[in-house]
Backbone as CSV, one residue per row, in Angstrom:
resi,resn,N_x,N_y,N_z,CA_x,CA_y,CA_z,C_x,C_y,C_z
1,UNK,-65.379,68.650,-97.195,-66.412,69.662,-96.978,-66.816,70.276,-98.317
2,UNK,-67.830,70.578,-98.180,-68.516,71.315,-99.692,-69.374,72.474,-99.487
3,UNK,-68.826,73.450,-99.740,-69.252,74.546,-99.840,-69.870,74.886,-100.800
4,UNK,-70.519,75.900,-101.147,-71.740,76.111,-101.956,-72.166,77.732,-102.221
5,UNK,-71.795,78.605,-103.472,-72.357,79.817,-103.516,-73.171,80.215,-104.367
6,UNK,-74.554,80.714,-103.768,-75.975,80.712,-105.105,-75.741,82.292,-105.065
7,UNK,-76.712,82.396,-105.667,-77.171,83.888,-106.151,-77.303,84.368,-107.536
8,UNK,-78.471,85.281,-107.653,-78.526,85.743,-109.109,-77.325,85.976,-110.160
9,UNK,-77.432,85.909,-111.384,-76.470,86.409,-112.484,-75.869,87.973,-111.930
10,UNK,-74.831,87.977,-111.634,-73.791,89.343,-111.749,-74.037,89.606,-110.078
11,UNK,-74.012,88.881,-109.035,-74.300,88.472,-107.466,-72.570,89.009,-107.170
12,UNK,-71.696,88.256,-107.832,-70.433,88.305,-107.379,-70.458,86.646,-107.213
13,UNK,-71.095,85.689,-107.214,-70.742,84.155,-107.301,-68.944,83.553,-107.148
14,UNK,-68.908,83.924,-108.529,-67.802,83.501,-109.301,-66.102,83.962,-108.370
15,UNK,-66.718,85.549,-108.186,-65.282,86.316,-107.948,-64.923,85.931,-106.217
16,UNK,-66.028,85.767,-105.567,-66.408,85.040,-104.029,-65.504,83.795,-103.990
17,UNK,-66.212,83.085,-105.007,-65.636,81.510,-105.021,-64.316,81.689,-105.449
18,UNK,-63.273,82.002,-105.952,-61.843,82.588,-106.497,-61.519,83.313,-105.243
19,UNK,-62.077,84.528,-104.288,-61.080,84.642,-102.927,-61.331,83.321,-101.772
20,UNK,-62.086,82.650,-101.999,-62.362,82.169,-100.532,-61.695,80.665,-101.133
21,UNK,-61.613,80.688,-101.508,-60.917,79.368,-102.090,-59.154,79.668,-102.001
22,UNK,-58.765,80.545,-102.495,-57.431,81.064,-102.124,-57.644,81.471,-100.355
23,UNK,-58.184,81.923,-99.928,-57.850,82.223,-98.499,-57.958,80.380,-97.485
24,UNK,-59.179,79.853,-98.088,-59.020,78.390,-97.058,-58.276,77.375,-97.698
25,UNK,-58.035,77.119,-98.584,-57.244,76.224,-99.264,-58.601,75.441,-100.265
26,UNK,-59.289,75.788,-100.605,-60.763,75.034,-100.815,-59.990,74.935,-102.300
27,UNK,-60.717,73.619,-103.203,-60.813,73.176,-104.237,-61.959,74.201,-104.857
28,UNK,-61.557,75.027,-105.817,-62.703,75.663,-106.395,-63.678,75.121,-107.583
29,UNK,-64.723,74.746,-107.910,-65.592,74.701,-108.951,-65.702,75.732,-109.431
30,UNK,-66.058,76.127,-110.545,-66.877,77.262,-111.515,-67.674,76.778,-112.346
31,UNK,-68.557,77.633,-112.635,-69.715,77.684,-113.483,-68.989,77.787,-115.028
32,UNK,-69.808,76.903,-115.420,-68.948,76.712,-117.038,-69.456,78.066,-118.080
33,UNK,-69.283,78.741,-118.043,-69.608,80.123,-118.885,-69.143,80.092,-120.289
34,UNK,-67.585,80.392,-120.073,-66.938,80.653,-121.176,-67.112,79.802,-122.538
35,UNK,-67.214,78.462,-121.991,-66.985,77.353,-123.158,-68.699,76.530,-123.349
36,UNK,-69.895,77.463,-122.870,-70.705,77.075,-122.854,-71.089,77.753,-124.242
37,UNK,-71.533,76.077,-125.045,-72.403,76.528,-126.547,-73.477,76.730,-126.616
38,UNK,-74.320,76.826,-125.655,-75.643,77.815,-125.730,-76.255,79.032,-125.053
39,UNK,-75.005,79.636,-124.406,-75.209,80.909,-123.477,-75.680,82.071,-125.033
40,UNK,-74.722,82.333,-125.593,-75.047,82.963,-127.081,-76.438,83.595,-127.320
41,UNK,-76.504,82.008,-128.183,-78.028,81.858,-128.665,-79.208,81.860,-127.780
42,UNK,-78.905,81.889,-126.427,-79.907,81.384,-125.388,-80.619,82.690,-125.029
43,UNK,-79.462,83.596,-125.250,-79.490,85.705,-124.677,-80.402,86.123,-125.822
44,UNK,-79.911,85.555,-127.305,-80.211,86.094,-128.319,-82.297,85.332,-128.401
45,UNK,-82.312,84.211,-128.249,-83.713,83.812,-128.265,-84.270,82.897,-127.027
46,UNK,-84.694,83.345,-126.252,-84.698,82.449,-124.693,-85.647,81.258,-125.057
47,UNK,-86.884,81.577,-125.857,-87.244,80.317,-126.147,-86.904,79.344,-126.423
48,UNK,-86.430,79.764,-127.774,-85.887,78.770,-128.614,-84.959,77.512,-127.984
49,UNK,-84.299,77.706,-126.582,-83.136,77.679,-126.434,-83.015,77.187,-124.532
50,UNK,-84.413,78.186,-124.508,-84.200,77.242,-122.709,-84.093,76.052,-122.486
51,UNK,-84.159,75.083,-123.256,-84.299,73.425,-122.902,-82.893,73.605,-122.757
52,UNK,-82.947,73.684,-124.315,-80.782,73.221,-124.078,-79.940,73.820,-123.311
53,UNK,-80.505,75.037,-122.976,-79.238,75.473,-121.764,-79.480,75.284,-120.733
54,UNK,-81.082,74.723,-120.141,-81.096,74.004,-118.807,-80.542,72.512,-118.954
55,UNK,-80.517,72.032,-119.468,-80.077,70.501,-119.732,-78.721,70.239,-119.723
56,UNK,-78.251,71.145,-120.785,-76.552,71.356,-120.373,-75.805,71.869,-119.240
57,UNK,-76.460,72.960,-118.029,-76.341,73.078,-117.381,-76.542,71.744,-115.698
58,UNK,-77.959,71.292,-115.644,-78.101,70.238,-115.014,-76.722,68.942,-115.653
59,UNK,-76.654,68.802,-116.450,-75.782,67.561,-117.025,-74.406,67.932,-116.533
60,UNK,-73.493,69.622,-116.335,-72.367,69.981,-115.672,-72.582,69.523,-114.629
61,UNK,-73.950,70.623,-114.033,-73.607,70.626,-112.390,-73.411,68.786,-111.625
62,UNK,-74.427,68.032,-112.257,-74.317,66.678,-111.831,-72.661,66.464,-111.847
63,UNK,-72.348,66.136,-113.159,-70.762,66.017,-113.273,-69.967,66.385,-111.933
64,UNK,-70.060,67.728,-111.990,-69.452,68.787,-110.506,-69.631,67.843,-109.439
65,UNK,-70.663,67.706,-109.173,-71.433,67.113,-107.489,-70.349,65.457,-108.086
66,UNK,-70.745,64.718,-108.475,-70.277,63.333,-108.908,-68.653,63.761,-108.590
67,UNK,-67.641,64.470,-108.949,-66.916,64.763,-108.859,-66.238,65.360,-107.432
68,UNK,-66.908,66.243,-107.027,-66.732,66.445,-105.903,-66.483,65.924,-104.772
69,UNK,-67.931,64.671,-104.442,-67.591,63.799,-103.538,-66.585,62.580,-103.875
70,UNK,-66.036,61.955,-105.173,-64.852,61.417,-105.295,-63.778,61.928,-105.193
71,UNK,-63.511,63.041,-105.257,-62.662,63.740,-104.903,-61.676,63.508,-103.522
72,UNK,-63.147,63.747,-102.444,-62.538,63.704,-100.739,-61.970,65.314,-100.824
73,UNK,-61.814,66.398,-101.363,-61.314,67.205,-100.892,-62.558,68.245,-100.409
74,UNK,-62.004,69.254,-100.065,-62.568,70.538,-99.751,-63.102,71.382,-100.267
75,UNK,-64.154,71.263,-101.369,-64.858,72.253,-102.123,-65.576,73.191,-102.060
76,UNK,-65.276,73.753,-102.975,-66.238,75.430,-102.950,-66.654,75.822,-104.288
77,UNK,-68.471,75.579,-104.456,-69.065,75.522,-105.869,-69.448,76.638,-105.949
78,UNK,-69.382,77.198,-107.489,-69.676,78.680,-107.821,-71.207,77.879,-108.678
79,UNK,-72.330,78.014,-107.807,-73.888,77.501,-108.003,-74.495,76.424,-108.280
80,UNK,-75.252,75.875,-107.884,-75.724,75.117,-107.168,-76.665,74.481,-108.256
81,UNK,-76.792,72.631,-107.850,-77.757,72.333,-109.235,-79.110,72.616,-109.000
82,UNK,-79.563,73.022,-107.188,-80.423,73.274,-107.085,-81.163,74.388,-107.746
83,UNK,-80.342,75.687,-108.020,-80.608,76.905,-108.236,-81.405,76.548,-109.862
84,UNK,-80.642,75.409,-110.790,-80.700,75.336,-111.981,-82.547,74.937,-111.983
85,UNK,-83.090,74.002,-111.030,-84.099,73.083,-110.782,-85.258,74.043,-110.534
86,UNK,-84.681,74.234,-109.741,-85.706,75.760,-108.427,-85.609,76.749,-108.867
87,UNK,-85.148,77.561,-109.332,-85.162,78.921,-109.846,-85.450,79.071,-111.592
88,UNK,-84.284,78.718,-112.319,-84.152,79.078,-113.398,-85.186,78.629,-114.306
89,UNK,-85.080,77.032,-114.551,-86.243,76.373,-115.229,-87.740,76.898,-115.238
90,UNK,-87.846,77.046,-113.732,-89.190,77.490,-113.638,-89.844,78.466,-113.635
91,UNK,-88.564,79.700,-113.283,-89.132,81.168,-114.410,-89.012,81.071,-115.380
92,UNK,-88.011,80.193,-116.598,-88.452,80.291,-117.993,-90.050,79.433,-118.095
93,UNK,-90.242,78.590,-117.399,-91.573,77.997,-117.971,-92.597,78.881,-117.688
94,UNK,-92.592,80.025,-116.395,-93.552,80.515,-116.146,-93.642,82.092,-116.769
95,UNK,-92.466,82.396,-117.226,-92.211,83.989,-117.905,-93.038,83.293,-119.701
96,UNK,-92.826,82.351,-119.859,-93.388,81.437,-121.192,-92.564,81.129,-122.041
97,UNK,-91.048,81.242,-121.953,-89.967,81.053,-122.131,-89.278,79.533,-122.334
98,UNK,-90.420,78.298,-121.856,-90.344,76.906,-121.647,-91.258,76.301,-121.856
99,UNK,-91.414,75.614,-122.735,-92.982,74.718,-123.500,-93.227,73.939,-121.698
100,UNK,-94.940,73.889,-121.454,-95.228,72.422,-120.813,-94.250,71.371,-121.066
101,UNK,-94.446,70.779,-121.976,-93.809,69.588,-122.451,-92.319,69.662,-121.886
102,UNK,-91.537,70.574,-122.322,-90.417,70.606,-121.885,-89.790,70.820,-120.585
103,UNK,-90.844,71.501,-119.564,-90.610,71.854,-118.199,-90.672,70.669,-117.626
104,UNK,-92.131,70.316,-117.869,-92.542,68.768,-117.161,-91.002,67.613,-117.660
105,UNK,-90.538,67.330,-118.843,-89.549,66.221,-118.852,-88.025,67.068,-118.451
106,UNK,-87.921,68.193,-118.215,-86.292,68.430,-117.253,-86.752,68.477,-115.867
107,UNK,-88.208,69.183,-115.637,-87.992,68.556,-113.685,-88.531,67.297,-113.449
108,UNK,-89.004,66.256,-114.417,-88.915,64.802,-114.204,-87.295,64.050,-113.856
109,UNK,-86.615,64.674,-115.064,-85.180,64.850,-115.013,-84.542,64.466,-114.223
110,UNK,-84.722,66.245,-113.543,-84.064,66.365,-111.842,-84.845,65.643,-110.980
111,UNK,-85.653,65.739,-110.831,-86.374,64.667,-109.829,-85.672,63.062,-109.407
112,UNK,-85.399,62.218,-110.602,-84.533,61.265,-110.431,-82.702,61.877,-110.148
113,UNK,-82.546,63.035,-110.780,-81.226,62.826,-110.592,-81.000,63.348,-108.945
114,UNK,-82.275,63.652,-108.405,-81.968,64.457,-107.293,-81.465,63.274,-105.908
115,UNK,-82.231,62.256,-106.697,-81.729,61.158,-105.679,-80.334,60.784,-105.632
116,UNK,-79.166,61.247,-106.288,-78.101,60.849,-106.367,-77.441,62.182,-105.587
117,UNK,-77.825,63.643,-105.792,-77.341,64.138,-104.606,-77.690,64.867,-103.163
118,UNK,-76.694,65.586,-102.689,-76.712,65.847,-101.540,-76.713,67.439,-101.270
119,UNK,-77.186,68.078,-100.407,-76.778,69.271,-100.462,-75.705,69.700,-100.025
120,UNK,-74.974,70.898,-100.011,-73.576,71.325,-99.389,-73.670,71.170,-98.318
121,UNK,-72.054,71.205,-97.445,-72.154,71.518,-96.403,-72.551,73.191,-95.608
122,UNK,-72.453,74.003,-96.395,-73.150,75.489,-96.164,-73.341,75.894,-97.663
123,UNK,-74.189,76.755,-97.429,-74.454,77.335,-98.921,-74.850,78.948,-98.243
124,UNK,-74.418,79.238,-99.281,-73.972,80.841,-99.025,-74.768,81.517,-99.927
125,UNK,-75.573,82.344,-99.421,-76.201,82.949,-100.497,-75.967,84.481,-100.728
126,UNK,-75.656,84.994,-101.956,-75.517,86.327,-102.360,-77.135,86.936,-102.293
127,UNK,-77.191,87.928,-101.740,-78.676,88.986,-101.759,-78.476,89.974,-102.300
128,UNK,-78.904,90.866,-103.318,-78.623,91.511,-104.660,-79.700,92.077,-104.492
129,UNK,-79.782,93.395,-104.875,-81.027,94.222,-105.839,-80.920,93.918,-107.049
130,UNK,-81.806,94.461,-107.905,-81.618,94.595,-109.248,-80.688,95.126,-110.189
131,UNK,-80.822,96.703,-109.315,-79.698,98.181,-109.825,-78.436,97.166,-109.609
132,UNK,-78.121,96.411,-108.967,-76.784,96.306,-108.484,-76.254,95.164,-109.215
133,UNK,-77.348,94.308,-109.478,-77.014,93.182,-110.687,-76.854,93.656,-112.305
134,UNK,-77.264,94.599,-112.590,-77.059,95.603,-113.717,-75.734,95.776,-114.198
135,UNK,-75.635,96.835,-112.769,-74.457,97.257,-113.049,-73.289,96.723,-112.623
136,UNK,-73.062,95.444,-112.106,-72.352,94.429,-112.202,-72.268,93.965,-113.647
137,UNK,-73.474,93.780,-114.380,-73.350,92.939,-115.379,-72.518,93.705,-116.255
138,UNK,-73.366,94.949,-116.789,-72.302,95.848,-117.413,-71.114,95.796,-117.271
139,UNK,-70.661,95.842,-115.841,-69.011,96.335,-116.075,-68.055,95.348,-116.378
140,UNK,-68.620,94.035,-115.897,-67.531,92.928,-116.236,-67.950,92.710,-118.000
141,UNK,-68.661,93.309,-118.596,-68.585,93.178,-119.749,-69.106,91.894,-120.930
142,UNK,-69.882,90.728,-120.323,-69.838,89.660,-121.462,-70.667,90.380,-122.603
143,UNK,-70.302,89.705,-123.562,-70.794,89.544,-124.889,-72.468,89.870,-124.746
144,UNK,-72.208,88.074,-124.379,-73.946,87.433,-124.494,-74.310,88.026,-123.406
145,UNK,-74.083,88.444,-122.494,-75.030,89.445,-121.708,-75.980,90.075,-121.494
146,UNK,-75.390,91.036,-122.603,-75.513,92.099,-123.305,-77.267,92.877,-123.055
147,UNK,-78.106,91.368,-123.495,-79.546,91.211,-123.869,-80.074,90.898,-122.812
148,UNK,-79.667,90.638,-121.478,-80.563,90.258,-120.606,-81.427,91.410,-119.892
149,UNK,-82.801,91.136,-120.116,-83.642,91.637,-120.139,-83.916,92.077,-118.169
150,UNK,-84.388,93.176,-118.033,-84.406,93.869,-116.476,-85.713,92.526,-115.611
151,UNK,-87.133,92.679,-116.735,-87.785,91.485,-116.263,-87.476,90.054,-115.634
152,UNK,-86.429,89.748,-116.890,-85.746,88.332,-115.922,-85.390,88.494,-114.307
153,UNK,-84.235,89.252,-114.834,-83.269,89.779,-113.762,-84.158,89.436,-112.229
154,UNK,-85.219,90.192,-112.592,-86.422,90.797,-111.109,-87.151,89.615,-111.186
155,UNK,-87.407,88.614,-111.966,-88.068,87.333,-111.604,-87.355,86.799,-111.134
156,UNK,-86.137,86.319,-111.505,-85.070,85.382,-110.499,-84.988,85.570,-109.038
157,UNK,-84.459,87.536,-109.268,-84.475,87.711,-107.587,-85.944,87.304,-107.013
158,UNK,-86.874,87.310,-107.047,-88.283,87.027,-106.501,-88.117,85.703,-106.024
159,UNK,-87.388,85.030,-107.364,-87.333,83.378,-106.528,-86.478,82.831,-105.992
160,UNK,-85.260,83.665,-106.191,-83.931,83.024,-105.049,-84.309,83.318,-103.832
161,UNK,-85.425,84.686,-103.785,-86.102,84.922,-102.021,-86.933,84.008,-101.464
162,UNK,-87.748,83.575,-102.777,-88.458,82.425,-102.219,-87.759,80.952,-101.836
163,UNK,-86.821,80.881,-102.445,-86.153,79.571,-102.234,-85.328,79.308,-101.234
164,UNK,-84.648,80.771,-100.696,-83.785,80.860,-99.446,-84.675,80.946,-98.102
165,UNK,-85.850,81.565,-97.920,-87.203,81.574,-97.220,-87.353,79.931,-96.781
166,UNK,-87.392,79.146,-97.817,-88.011,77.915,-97.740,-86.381,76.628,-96.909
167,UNK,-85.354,77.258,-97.742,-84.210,76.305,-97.900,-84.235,75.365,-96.626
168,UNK,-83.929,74.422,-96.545,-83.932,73.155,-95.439,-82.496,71.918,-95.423
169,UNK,-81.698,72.428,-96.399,-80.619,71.208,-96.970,-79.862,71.527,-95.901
170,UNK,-79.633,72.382,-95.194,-78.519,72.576,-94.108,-77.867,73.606,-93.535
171,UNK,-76.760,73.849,-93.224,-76.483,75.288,-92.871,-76.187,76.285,-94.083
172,UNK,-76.910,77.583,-94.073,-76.957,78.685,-95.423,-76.302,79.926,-94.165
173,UNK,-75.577,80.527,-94.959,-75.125,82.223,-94.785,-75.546,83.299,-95.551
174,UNK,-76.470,83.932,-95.383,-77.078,84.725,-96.559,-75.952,86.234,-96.445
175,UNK,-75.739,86.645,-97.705,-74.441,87.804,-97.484,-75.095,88.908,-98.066
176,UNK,-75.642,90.160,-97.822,-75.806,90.950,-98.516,-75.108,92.157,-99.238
177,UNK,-74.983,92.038,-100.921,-73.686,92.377,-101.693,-73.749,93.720,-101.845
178,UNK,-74.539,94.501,-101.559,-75.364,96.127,-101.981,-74.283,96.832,-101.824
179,UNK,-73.833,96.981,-100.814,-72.766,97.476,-99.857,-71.639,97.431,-99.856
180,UNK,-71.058,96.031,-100.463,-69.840,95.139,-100.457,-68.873,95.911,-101.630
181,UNK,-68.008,95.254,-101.237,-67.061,95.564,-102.124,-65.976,94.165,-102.113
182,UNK,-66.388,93.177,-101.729,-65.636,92.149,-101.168,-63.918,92.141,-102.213
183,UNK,-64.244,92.246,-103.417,-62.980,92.076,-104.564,-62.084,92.845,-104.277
184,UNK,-62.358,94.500,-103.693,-61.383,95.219,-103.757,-61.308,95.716,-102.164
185,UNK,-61.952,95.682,-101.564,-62.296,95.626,-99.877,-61.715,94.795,-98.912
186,UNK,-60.688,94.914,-98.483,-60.231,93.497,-97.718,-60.461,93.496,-96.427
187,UNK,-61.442,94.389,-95.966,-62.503,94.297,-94.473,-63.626,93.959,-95.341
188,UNK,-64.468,94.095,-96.155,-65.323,93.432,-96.658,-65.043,91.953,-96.789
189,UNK,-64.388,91.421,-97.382,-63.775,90.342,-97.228,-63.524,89.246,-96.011
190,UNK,-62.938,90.159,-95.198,-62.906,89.725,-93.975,-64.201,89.077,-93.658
191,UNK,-64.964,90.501,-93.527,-66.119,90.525,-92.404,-67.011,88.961,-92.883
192,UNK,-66.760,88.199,-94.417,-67.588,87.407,-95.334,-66.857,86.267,-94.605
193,UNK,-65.330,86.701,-94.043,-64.577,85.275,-93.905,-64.951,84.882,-92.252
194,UNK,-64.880,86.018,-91.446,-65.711,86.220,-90.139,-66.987,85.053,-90.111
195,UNK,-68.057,85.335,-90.749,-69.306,85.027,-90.771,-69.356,83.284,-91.375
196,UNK,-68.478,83.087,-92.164,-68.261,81.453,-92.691,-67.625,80.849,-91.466
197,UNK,-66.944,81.476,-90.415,-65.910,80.737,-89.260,-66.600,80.275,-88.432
198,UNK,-67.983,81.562,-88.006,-68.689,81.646,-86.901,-69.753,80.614,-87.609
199,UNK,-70.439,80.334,-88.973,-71.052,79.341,-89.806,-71.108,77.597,-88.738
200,UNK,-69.393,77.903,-89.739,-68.791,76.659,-89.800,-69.110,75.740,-88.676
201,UNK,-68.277,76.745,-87.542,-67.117,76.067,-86.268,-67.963,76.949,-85.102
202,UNK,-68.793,77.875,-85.186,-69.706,78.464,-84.212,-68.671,79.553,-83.159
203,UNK,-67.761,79.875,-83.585,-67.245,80.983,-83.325,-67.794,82.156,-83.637
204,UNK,-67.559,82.988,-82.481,-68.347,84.189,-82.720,-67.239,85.249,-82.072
């Protein structure tokens, strides 16, 4: 089984995929952050820099998916290569952040690589305000962070709404985080593990 969690930068993604993976026994993925060589430079000049960190990103997530299904186990991905395709790329090309030239040859890209995968078996989506992606970002503290601009932030959310509106790959759980406290909440938690059961297996 392959599970699947999208949502904007500072959503809670990451910290989601780390309990629910300890509570079902799931194989966890993560998003390559730490050891990524163009998150940096990418905060510091988005132009300069969107190719290579969409490219390096699409080139993981493939890896991930390729991996996953050889695997045979039970996975649970902290974001999706779709999100990279559908969302990200195409607010940098349209904020102006991504030459023509360069938009057109990474979603030519994905386009072929899309034929090699599949979507999850649920995908879970985090629903976020802005204020709340902020001050998420702040408190966990990165570096390169630091610079991300409020504009982005509010273009992404615009298009993870549009993309969850549209979504068709299969069963989605949309979670809304405003409220949550899932990390330190263990009825929050619950209520997230509740809603994946009734997902799953149609328990209610």
């Amino acid at each position: 089984m392959h599970i699947a969690i999208a949502g904007n930068i500072g959503a809670g993604k990451t910290t989601l995929t780390r309990l629910l993976a300890r509570h079902y026994g799931w194989t966890p993925h993560f998003e390559d952050v730490e050891d990524n060589p163009y998150l940096d430079d990418f905060y510091e000049d988005m132009k300069r820099w969107s190719f290579n960190l969409q490219i390096y990103f699409l080139k993981n997530r493939l890896s991930q998916i390729l991996d996953i299904r050889a695997s045979g186990q039970d996975v649970i991905q902290d974001r999706t290569i779709f999100e990279d395709a559908r969302i990200f790329a195409p607010n940098l090309y349209d904020m102006g952040l991504m030459s023509r030239r360069d938009f057109e040859n990474y979603d030519s890209l994905f386009e072929q690589l899309a034929k090699l995968v599949q979507a999850p078996d649920l995908l879970i989506y985090l629903r976020s305000s802005v204020p709340n992606l902020v001050n998420k970002i702040q408190k966990r503290g990165r570096q390169f962070e630091a610079s991300i601009r409020i504009d982005y932030l509010k273009s992404l959310n615009e298009r993870y709404e549009n993309w969850i509106m549209t979504y068709n790959g299969g069963k989605m759980l949309t979670i809304d985080v405003d409220l949550m406290n899932f990390e330190d909440n263990p009825e929050d938690l619950r209520s997230i593990i509740n809603k994946i059961d009734a997902t799953l297996h149609g328990l209610f």
